[in-house]
C-alpha positions as MATLAB code, in Angstrom:
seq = 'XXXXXXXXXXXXXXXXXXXXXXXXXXXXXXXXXXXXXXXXXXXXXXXXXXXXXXXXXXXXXXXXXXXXXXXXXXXXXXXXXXXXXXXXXXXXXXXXXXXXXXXXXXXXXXXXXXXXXXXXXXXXXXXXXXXXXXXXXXXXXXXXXXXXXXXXXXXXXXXXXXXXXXXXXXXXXXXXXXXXXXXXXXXXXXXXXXXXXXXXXXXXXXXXXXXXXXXXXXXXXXXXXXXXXXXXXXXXXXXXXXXXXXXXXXXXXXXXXXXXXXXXXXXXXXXXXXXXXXXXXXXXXXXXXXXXXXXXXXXXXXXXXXXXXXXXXXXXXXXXXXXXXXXXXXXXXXXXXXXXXXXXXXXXXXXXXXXXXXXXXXXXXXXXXXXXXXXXXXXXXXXXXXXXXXXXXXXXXXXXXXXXXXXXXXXXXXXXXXXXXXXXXXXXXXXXXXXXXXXXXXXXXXXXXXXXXXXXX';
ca = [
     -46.773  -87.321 -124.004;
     -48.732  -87.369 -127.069;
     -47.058  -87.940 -130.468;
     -48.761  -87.759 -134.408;
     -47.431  -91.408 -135.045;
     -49.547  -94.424 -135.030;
     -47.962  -96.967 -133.631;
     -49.182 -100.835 -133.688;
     -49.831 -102.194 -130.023;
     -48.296 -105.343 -130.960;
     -44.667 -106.740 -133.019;
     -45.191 -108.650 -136.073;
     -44.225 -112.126 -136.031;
     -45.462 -113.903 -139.205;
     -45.747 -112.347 -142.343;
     -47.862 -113.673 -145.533;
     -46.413 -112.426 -148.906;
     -48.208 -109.484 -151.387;
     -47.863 -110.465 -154.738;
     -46.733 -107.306 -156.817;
     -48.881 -106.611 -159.942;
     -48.904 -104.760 -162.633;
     -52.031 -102.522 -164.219;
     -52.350 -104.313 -167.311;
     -52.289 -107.998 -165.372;
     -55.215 -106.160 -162.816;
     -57.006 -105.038 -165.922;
     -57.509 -108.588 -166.994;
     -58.488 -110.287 -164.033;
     -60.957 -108.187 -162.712;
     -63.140 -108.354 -166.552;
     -62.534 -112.072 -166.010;
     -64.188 -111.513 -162.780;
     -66.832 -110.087 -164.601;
     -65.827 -106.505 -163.113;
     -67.490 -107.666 -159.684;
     -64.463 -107.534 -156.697;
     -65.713 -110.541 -155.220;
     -64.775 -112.763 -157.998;
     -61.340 -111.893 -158.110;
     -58.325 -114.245 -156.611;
     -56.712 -113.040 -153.433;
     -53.546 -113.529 -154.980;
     -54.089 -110.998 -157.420;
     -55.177 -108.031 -154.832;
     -52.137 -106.205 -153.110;
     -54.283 -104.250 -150.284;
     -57.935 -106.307 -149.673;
     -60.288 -103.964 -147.947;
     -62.885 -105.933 -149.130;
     -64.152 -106.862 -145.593;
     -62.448 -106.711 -141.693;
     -65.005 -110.256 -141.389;
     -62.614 -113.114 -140.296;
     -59.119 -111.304 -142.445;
     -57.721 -109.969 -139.208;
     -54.806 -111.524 -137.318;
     -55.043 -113.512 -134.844;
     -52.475 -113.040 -131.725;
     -49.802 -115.036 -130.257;
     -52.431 -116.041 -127.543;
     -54.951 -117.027 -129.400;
     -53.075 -119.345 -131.455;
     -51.745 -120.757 -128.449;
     -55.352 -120.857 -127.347;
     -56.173 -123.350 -130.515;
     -53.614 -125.641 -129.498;
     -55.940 -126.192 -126.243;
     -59.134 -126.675 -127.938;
     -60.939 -130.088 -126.568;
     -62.949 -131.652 -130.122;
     -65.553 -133.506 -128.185;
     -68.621 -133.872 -129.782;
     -70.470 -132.798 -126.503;
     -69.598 -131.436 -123.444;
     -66.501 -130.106 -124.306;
     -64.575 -127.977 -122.096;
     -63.659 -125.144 -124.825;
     -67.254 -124.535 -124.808;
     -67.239 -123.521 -121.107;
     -64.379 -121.267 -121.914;
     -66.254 -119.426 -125.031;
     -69.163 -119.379 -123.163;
     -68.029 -118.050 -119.766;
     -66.093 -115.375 -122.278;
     -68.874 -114.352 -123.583;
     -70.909 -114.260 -120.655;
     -68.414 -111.976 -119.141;
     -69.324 -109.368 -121.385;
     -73.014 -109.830 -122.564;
     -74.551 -111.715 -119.394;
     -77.396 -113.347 -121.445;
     -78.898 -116.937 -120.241;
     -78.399 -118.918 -123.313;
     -75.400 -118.521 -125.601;
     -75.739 -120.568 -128.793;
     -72.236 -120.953 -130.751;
     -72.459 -120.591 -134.862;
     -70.131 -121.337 -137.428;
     -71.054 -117.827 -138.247;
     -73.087 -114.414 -137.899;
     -75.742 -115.213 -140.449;
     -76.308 -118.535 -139.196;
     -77.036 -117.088 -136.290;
     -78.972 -114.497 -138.197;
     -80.745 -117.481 -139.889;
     -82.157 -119.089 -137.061;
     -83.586 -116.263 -135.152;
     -85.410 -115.247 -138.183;
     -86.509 -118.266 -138.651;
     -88.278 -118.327 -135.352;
     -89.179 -114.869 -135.200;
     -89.948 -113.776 -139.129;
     -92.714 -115.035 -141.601;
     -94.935 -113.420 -143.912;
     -96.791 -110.348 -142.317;
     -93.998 -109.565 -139.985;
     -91.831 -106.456 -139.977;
     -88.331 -106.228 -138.112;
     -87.032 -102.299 -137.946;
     -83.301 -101.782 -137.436;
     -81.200  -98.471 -137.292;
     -80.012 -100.284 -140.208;
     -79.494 -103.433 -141.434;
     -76.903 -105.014 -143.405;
     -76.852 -107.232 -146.532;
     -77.538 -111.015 -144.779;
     -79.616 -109.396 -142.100;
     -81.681 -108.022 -144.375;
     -81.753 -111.030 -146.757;
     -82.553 -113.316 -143.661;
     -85.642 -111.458 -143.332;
     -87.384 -111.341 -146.223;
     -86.296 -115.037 -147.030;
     -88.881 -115.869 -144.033;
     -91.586 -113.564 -146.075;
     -90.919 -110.765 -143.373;
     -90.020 -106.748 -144.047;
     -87.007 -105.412 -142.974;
     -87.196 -101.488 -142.185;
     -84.165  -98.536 -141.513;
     -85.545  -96.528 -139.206;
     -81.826  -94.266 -138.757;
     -81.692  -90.555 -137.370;
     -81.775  -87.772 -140.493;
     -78.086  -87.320 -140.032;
     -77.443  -90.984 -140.468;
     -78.320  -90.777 -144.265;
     -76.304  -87.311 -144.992;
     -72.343  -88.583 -145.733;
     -71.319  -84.914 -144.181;
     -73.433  -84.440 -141.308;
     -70.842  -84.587 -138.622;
     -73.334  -85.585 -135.734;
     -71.008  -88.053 -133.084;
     -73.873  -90.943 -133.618;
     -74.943  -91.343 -137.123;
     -75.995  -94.759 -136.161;
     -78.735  -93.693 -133.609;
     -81.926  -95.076 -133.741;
     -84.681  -92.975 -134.336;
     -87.014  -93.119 -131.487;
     -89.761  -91.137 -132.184;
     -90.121  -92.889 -135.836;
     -89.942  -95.956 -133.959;
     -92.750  -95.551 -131.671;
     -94.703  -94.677 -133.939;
     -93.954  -97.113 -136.244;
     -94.513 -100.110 -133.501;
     -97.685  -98.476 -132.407;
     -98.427  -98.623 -136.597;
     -97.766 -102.230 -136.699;
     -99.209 -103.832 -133.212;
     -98.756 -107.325 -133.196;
     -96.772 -107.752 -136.620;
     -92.998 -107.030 -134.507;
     -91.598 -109.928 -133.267;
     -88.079 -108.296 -132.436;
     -86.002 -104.815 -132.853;
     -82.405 -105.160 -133.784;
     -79.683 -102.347 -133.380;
     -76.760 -102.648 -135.203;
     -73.823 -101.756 -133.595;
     -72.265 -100.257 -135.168;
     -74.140  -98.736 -138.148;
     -72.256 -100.835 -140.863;
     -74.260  -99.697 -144.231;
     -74.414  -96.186 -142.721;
     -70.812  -95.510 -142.627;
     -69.640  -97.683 -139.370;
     -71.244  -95.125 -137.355;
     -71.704  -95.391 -133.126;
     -75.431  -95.608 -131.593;
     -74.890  -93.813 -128.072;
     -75.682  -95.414 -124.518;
     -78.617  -93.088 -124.743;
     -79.779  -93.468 -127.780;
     -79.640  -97.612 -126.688;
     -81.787  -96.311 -122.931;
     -84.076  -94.458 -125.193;
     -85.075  -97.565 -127.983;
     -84.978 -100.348 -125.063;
     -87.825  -97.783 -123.192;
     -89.576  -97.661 -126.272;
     -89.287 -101.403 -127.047;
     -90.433 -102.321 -123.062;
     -93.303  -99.544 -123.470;
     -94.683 -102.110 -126.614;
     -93.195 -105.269 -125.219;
     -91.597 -106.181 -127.802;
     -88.001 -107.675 -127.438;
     -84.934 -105.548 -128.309;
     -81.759 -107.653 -130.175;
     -78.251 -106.143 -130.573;
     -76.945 -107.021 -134.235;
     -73.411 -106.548 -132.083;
     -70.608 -107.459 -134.363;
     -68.464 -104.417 -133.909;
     -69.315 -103.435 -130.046;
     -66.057 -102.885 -129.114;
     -65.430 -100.091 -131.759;
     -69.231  -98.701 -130.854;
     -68.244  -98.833 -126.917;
     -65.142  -96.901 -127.752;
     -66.676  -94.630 -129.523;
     -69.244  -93.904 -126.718;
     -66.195  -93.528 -124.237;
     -65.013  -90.861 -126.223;
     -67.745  -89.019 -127.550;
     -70.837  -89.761 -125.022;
     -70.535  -87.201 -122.077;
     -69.986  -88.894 -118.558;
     -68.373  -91.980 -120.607;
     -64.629  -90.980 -120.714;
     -63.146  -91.941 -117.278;
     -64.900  -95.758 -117.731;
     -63.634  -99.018 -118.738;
     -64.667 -100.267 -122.644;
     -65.668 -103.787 -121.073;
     -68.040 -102.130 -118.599;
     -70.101  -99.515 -121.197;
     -70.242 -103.059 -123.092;
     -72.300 -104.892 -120.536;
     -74.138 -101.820 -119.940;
     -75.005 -102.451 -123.893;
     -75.969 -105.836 -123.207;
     -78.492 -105.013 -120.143;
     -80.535 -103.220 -122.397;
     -81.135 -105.818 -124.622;
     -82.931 -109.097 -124.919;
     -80.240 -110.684 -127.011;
     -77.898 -110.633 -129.789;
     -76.745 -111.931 -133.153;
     -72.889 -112.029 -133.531;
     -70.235 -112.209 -136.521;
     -67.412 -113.117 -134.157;
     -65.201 -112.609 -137.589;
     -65.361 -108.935 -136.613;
     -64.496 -107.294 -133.025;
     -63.873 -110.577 -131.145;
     -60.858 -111.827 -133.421;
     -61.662 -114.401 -135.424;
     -60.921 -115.936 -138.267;
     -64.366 -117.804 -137.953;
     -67.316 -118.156 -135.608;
     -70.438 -116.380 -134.212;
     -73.372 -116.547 -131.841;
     -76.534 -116.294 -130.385;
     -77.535 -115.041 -127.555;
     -80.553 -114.584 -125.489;
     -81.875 -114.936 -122.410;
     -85.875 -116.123 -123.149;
     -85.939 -119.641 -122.757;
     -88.528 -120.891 -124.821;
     -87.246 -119.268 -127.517;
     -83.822 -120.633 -126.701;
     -85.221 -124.007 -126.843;
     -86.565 -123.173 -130.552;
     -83.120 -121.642 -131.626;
     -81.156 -125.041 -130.149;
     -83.692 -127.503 -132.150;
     -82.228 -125.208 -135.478;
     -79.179 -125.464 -134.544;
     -79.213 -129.068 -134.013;
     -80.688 -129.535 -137.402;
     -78.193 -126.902 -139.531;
     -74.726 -126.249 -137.517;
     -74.220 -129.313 -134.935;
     -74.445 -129.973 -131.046;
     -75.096 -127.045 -128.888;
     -71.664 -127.085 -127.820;
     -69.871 -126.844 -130.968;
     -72.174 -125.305 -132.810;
     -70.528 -125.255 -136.486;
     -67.319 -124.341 -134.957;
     -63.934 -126.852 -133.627;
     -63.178 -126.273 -130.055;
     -60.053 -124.721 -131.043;
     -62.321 -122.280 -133.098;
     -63.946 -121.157 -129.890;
     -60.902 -120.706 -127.742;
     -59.941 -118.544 -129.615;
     -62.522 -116.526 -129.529;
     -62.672 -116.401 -126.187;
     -59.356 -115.044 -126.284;
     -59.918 -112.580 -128.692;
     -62.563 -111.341 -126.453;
     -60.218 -110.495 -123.915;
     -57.901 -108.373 -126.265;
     -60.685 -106.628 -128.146;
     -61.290 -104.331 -125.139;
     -57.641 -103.456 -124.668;
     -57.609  -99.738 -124.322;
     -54.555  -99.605 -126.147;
     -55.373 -101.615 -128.956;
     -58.814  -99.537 -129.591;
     -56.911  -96.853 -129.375;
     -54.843  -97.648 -132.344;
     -57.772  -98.965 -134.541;
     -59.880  -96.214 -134.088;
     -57.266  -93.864 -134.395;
     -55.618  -95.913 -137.926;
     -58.687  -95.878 -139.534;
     -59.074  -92.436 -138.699;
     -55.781  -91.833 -140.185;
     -56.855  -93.140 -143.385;
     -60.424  -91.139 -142.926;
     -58.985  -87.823 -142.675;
     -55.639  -88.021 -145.220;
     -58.563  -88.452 -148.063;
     -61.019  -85.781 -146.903;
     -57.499  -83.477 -146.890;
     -57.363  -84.558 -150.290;
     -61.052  -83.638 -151.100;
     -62.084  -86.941 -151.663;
     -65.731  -86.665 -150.236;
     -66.015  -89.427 -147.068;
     -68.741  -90.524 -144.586;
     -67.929  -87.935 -141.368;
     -67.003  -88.613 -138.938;
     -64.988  -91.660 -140.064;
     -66.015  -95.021 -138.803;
     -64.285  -97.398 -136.532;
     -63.626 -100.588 -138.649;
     -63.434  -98.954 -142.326;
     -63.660  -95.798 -143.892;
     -66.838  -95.142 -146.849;
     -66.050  -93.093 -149.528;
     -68.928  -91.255 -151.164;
     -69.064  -92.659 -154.640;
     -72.220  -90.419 -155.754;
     -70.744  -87.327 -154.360;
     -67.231  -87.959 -156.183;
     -69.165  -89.287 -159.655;
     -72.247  -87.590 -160.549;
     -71.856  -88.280 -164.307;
     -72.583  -91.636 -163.450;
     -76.672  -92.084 -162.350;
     -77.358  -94.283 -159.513;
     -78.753  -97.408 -161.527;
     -75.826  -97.162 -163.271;
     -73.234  -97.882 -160.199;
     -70.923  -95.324 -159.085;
     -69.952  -97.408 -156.094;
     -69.365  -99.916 -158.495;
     -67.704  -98.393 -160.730;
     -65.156  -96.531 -158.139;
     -64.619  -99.650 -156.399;
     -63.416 -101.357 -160.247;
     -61.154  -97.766 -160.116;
     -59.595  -98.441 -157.287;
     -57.936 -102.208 -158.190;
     -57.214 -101.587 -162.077;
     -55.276  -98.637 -160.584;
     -53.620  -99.650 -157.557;
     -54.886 -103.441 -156.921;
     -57.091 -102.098 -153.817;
     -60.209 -104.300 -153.421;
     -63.478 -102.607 -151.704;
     -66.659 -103.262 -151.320;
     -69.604 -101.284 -152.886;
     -72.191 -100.609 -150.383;
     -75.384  -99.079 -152.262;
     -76.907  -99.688 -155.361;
     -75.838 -102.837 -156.394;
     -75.760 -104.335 -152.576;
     -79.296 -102.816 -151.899;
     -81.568 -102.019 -154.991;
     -83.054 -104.526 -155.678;
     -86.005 -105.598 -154.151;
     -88.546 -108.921 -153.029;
     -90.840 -107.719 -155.357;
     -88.111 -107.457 -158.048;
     -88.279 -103.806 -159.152;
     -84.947 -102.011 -158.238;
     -84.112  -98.445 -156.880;
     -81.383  -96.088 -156.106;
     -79.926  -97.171 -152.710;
     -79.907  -93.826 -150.324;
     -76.368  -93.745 -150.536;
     -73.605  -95.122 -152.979;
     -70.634  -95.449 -151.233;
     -67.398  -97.771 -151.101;
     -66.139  -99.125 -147.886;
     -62.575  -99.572 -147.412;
     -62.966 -101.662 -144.720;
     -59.295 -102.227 -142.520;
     -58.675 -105.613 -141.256;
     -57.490 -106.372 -137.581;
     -53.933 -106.136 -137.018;
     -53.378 -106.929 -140.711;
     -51.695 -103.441 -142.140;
     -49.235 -101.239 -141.054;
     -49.439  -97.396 -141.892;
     -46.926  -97.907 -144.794;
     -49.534  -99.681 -146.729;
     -52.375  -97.457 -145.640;
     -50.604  -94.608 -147.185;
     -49.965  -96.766 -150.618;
     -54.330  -96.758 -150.016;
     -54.374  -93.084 -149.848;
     -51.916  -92.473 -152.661;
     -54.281  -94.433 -154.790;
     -57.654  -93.016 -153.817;
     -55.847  -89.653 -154.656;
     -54.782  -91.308 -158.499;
     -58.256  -92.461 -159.220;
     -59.844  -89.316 -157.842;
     -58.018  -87.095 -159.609;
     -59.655  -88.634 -163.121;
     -62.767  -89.245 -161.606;
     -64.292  -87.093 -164.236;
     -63.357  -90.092 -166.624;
     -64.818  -93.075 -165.040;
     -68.302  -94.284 -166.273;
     -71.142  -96.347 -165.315;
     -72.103 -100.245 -165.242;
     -74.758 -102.700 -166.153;
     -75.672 -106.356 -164.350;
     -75.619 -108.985 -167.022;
     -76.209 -111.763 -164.585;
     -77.718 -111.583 -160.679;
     -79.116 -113.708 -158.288;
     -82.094 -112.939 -156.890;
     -80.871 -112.238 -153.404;
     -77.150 -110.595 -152.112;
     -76.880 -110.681 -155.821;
     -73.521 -108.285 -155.202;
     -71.757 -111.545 -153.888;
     -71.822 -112.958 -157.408;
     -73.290 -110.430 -159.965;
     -71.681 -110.214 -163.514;
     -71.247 -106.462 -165.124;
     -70.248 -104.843 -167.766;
     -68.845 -101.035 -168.490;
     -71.158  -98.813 -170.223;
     -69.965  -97.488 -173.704;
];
């Protein structure tokens, strides 16, 4: 039978205290934080939808699964386990363990980037991006129309578009090392790329031989998503449509923080072995042995346990359907969201709700400050501020401005998601008063990790 409630697939058996704060005491951290969320103590945020990147839970299993780690320097027997886990659900040659996704990031752009290279994406997030052009390269969005319209209610927002894409590699012969899809579409709204829309790029990519990479942090979420939405999908296992994923690419970049369950860790993964042997020599030199990688043994058996739960129908079921929960209670409200809502968080659309305040002034910034003086709710702004500014220095408006309230693993139960919406509702309701920011202090790169601002008279 099918029932409206939500319930968790697991019981709670550890909890971590919220502390309880009041307005006036938010108020005054976050301008000591120089109004940027990052900066603020955990201890003084009551719901942190900053990030789902290594805040989830871990299971009963998996911290039984750290008690078993082996912490030999080489050869150790937990790296078997993580990388026969791994194996069993992208069946790539070489897996290279990281302490984290952009290390991983790091080294393949290392290898692959440099000055007169482009790398197009669907779209690429903050330290993808920023990986790039550190090596001198371009990075390039190259995401379907309806990815970049917050209504559009197309099932894969995050689809690659193929036709721009062929044309752009037959543009740039010879300066693409490597395509990456990101799975799924984080700075688009945590939208799904289809099983088709991965056949038609991997043609594309084999018809310029040029190597296709799967920027696969969330493929669980995407792989549900295509069992749900994709036609001829719904009858098949999540674990299967994921190694149908993998076959079509040529590797993959992984935040292990995200779908497989930990609190720390990534990867590398390809199957060309000469460039293998140029990843391992980075490795060596910035993470550790190639069987440790940055990460304890007990670090990576847990992973590999938390890449057997991750494709748990039932506990998809519930995250996809809990963040939808969230999704869908604000857009009843009239709070303009990304449609449809994403699998790991849900983006509200901070230009749409604020258009007193111009885009090079920060609405995403300035609803995401809303949002914790009101109800101590940290987000993340993803626009402007995350993705203005540019190599060459100059800065423009972002294509969106939105705020992700992104829902951590196993973490919250509806209870507080419904304290989330209660606020959302507060702030939007005097939206009309909010105003603007300025930067008084960046860095010149992922300058929304530490950027100072200040409110706009």
């Amino acid at each position: 039978m099918a029932f409206r409630t939500i319930i968790e697939p697991f019981r709670i058996q550890s909890v971590a205290p919220l502390r309880m704060t009041a307005p006036e005491q938010r108020r005054s951290a976050i301008e000591a934080a120089g109004y940027n969320l990052f900066g603020l103590h955990s201890d003084d945020v009551m719901i942190d939808l900053l990030t789902d990147s290594g805040t989830g839970a871990m299971s009963r299993d998996q911290w039984a699964a750290i008690q078993h780690g082996d912490e030999s320097y080489a050869g150790s027997p937990s790296f078997e386990i993580f990388r026969d886990a791994v194996q069993g659900l992208f069946p790539f040659k070489h897996v290279i363990p990281t302490h984290q996704g952009r290390a991983a990031e790091k080294i393949i752009f290392t290898v692959l980037g440099g000055k007169g290279r482009t790398i197009p994406s669907n779209t690429h997030f903050d330290t993808t991006r920023a990986n790039i052009e550190y090596t001198g390269a371009e990075a390039v969005d190259l995401v379907i129309a309806e990815g970049r319209d917050p209504a559009n209610l197309h099932p894969f927002k995050g689809n690659m578009d193929v036709a721009a894409l062929d044309a752009f590699l037959d543009r740039n012969a010879g300066r693409v090392p490597v395509v990456f899809v990101t799975i799924t579409n984080n700075s688009g709204g945590g939208q799904p790329v289809s099983l088709a829309n991965l056949r038609a790029t991997h043609a594309v990519c084999r018809k310029h031989g040029v190597p296709l990479f799967l920027a696969a942090c969330r493929f669980a979420e995407n792989a549900w998503f295509i069992r749900e939405r994709e036609p001829g999908q719904h009858d098949r296992a999540v674990a299967d449509i994921v190694r149908d994923m993998a076959a079509l690419a040529d590797g993959m970049t992984m935040s292990a923080k995200k779908d497989p369950m930990g609190n720390i860790g990534g990867w590398l993964a390809l199957n060309d072995d000469a460039l293998a042997e140029q990843c391992r020599n980075l490795l060596i030199l910035t993470e550790g042995f190639p069987t440790y990688g940055g990460l304890a043994g007990r670090d990576l058996e847990a992973l590999a346990q938390g890449l057997k739960e991750v494709v748990d129908h039932d506990y998809l079921r519930y995250r996809i359907r809990s963040t939808a929960y969230l999704g869908e209670a604000l857009a009843r409200s009239g709070i303009p969201v990304v449609q449809p809502i994403g699998g790991h968080a849900v983006y509200l659309d901070a230009r749409a709700l604020l258009p007193q305040i111009a885009p090079l002034q920060y609405p995403g910034q300035a609803l995401a400050v809303a949002l914790y003086e009101v109800g101590g709710v940290r987000g993340c702004e993803i626009g402007t501020v995350m993705f203005g500014r540019h190599p060459d220095g100059s800065e423009q408006p972002a294509a969106l401005d939105l705020v992700r309230l992104a829902i951590p693993r196993r973490t919250y139960t509806q209870s507080h998601i419904d304290y989330v919406i209660e606020v959302c509702q507060e702030v939007a309701a005097a939206a009309g008063t909010l105003r603007g920011y300025r930067i008084v202090a960046e860095p010149r790169q992922l300058r929304h990790f530490t950027a100072r601002f200040a409110p706009l008279a």
